[in-house]
N, C-alpha and C positions, 0 to 999 in steps of 0.2 A: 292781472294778466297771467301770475305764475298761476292762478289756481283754474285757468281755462287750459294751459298745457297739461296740468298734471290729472283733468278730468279725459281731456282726449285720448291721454297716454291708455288709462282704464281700461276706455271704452275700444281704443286699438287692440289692446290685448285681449280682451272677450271679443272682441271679431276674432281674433288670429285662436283662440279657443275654441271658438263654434267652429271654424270652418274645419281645424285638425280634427274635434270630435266628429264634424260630419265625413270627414273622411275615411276615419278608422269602422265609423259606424257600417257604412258603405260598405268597405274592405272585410268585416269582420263578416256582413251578412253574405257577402260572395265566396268567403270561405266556409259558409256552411251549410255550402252544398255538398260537402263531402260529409253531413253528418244524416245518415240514414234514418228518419223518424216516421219511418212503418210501426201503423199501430199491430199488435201481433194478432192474427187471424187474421189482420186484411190481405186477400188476395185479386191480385189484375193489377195493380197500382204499387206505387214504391214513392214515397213523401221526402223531401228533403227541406232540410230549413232549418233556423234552430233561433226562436222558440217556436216559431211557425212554419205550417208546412207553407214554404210558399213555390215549392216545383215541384210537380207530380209526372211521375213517367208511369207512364201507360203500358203495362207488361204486355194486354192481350190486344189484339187489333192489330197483325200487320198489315206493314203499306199503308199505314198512316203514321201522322206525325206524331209518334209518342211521350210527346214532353207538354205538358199546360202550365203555366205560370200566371200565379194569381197574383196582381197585382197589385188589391188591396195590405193581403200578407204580408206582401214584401214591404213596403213603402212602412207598414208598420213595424216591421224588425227592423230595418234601419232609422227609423226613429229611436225605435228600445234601445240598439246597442246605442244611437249618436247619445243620447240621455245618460245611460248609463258613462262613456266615457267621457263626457261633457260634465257630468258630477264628479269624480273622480283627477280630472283636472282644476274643478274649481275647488273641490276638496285640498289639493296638493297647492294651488295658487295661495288658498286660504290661511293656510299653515303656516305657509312661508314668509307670508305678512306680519303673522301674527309674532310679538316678540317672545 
């Protein structure tokens, strides 16, 4: 019986690991919309995202809606960051195990 508690315990923690890393992943791709990733010479458009452009604003065209957001992008960057922080916690989990 102790060895069914202390598998649950585990397996609570890597839940409560995933959900923080999907949260930061989240938060970290919504902060980086402040990071400008125009390739240089393009002009009409302005890319935000980081690794991926995933919002693009539309320079030329008024009176219409200047903002596109690709979805696929996105969904991918907040996987990369949630991966990346989600490594990095299990990294540090790891550690802390280990004697």
């Amino acid at each position: 019986m102790h060895f069914i508690s202390d598998a649950f315990l585990i397996v609570m923690k890597m839940l409560k690991m995933t959900v923080l890393a999907l949260v930061i992943g989240v938060a970290i791709t919504l902060v980086s919309i402040f990071m400008d990733h125009t390739p240089e010479g393009l002009m009409g458009a302005r890319w935000f995202g980081y690794p991926l452009a995933w919002l693009i604003e539309m320079v030329v065209g008024p009176g219409l809606n200047p903002w596109v957001v690709r979805p696929v992008r996105l969904i991918l960057d907040i996987v990369a960051w949630t991966a990346i922080a989600w490594i990095i916690f299990f990294a540090a989990y790891s550690k802390k195990k280990t004697p």
